[in-house]
C-alpha positions as a Markdown table, in Angstrom:
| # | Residue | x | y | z |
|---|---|---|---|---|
| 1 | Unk | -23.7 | 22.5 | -7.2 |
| 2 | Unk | -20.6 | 24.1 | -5.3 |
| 3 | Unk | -17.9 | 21.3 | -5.1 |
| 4 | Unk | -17.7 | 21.9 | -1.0 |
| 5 | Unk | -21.5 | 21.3 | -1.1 |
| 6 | Unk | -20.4 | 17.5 | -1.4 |
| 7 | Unk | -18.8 | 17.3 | 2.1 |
| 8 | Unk | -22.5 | 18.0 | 3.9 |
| 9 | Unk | -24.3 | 16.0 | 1.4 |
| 10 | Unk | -26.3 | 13.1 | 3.0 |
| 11 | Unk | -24.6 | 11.0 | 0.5 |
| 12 | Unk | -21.6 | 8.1 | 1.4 |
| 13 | Unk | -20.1 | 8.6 | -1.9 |
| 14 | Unk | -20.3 | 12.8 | -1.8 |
| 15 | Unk | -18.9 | 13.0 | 1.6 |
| 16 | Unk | -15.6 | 11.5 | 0.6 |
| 17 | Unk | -15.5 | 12.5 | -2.8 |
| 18 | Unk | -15.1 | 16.2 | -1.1 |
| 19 | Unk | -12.1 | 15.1 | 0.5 |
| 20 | Unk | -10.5 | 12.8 | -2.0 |
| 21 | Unk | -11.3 | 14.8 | -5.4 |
| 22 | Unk | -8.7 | 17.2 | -5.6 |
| 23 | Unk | -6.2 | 16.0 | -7.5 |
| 24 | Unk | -3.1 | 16.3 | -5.1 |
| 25 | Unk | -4.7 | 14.5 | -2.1 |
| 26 | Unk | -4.9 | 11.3 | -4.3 |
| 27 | Unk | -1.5 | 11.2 | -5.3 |
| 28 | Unk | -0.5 | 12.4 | -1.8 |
| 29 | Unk | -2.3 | 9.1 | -0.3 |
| 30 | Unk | -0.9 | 7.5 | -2.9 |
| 31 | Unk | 2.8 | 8.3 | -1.7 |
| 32 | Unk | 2.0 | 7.5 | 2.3 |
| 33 | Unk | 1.1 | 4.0 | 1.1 |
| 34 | Unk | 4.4 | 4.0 | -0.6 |
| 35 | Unk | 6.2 | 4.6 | 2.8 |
| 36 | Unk | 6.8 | 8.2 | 2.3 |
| 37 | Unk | 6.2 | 9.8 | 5.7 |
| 38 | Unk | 8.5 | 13.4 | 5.6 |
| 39 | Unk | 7.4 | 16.7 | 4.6 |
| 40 | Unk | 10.6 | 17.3 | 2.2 |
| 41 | Unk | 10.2 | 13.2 | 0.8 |
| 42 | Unk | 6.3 | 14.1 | -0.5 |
| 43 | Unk | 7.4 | 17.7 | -1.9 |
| 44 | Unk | 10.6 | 15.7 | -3.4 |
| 45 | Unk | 8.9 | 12.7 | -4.9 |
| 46 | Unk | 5.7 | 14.4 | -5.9 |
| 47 | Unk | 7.2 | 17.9 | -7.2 |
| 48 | Unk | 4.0 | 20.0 | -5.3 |
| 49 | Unk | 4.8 | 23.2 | -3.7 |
| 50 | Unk | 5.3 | 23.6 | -0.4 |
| 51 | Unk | 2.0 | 25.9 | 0.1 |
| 52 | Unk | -0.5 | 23.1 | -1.3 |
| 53 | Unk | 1.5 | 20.1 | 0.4 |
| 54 | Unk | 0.5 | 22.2 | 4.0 |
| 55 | Unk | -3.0 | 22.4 | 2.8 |
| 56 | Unk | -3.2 | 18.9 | 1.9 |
| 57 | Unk | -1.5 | 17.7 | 4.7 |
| 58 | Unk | -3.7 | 19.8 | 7.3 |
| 59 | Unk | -7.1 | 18.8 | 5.4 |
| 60 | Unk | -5.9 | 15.1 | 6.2 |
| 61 | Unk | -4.9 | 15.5 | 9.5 |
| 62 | Unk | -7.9 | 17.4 | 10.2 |
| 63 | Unk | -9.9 | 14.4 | 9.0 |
| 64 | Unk | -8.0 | 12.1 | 11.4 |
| 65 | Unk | -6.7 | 10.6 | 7.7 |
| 66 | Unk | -3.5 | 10.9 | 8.8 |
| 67 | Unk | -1.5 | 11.7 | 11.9 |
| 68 | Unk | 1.6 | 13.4 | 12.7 |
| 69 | Unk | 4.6 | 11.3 | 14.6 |
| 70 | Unk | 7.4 | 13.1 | 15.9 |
| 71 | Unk | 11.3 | 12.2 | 15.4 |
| 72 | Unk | 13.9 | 13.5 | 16.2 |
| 73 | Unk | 17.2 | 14.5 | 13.6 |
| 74 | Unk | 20.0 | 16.6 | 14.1 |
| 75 | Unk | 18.8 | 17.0 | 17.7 |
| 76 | Unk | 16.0 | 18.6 | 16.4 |
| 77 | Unk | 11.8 | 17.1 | 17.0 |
| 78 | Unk | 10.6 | 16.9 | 13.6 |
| 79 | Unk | 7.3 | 14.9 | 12.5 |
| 80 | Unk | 6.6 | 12.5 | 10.1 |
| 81 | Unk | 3.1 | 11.7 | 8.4 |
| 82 | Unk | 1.2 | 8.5 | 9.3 |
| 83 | Unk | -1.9 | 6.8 | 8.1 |
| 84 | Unk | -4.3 | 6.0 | 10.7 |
| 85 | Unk | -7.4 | 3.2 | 11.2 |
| 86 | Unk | -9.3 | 5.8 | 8.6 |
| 87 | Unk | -6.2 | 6.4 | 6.3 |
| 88 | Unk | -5.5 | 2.6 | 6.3 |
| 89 | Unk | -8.8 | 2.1 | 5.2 |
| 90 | Unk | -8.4 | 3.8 | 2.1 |
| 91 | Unk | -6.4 | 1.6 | 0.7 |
| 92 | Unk | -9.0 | -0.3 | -1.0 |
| 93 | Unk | -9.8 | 3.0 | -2.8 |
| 94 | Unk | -6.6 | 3.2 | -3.9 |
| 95 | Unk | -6.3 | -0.1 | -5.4 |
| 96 | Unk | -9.5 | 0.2 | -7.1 |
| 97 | Unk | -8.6 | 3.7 | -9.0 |
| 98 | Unk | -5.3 | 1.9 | -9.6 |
| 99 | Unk | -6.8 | -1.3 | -11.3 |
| 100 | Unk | -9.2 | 1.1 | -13.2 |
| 101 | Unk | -6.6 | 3.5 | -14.8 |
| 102 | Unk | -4.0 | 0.6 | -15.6 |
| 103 | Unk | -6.8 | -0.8 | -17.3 |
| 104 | Unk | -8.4 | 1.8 | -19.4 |
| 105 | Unk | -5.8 | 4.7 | -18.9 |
| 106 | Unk | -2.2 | 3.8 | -19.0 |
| 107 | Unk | -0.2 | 1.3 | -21.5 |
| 108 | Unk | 1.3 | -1.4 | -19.5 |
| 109 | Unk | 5.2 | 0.3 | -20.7 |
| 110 | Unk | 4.2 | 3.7 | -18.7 |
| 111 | Unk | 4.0 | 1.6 | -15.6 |
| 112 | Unk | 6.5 | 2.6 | -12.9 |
| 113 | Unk | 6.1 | -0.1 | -10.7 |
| 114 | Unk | 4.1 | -3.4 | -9.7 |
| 115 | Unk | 2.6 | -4.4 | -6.6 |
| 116 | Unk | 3.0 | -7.8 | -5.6 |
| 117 | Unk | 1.5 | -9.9 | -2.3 |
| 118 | Unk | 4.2 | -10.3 | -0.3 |
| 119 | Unk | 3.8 | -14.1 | 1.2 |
| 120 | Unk | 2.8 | -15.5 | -2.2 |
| 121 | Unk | 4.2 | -13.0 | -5.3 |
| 122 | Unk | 0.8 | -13.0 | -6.5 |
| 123 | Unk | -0.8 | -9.7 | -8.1 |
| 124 | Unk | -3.0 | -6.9 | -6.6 |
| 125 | Unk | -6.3 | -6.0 | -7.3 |
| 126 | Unk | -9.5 | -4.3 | -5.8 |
| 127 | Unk | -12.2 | -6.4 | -5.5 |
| 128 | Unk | -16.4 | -6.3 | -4.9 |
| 129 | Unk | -17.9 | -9.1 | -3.1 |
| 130 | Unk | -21.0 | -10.2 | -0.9 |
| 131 | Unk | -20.8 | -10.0 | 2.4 |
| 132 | Unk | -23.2 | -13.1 | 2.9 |
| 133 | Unk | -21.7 | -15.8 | 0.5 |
| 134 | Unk | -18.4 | -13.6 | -0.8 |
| 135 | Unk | -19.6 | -13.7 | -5.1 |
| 136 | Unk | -17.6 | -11.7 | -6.5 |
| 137 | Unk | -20.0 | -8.6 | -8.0 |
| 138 | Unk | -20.6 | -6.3 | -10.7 |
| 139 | Unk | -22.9 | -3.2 | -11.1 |
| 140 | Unk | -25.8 | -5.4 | -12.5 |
| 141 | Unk | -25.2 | -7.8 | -9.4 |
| 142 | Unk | -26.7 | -5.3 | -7.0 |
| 143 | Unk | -29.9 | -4.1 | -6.2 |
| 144 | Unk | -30.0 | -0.6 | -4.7 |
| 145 | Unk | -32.9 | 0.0 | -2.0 |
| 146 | Unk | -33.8 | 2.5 | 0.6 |
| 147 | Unk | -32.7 | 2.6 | 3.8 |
| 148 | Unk | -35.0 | 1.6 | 6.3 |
């Protein structure tokens, strides 16, 4: 199946993999949630060139993933990048790949930084739970069935 197939499947896990697979929108999310917010801080901090930092950009501004703020510097308007509701929302996502790959993917000494919960100090991790009674769950927790 084409990969942009994905983004017209009738599928809530195809839809966003289309938009989140490519390996630079990741990381890009990754460094908005980090506070980075200017053009020449992503292309700095993330060594992508200019030309696929525009398409990334665009394809999550188009998505309303992100919206563009303007400043002003030198007495010139500039714009900055900013998450919105939607882009906010990833975050979750984020935390999850990030608790998967420190896991099984990177030794704890490759680690560049920690995240910690501001008001307590305690760690962060992604988390699965009931809606109803809030049980934590696995896979083998959940029973899949049709929509009605």
């Amino acid at each position: 199946m084409p990969y942009a197939s994905f983004a017209s499947m009738p599928c809530a896990l195809g839809r966003p993999a289309a938009l989140l697979g490519e390996r630079w929108t990741l990381l890009l999310l990754r460094q908005v949630f980090l506070g980075t917010r200017r053009f020449e801080d992503f292309q700095t901090a993330m060594e992508i060139s200019r030309s696929v930092l525009t398409d990334r950009l665009n394809v999550l501004l188009q998505e309303g993933v992100l919206k563009r703020v303007p400043y002003q510097e030198d007495g010139r308007t500039r714009h900055e990048y900013r998450l919105t509701e939607k882009g906010r929302d990833l975050y979750p996502v984020l935390m999850a790949l990030r608790t998967w790959g420190e896991k099984w993917m990177a030794p704890e000494e490759e680690e560049s930084f920690h995240l910690h919960h501001r008001d307590c100090g305690g760690g962060v991790r992604a988390k699965v739970e009931c809606t109803d009674c809030g049980a934590e769950l696995t896979a083998r927790d959940v029973q899949v069935t049709a929509r009605q």
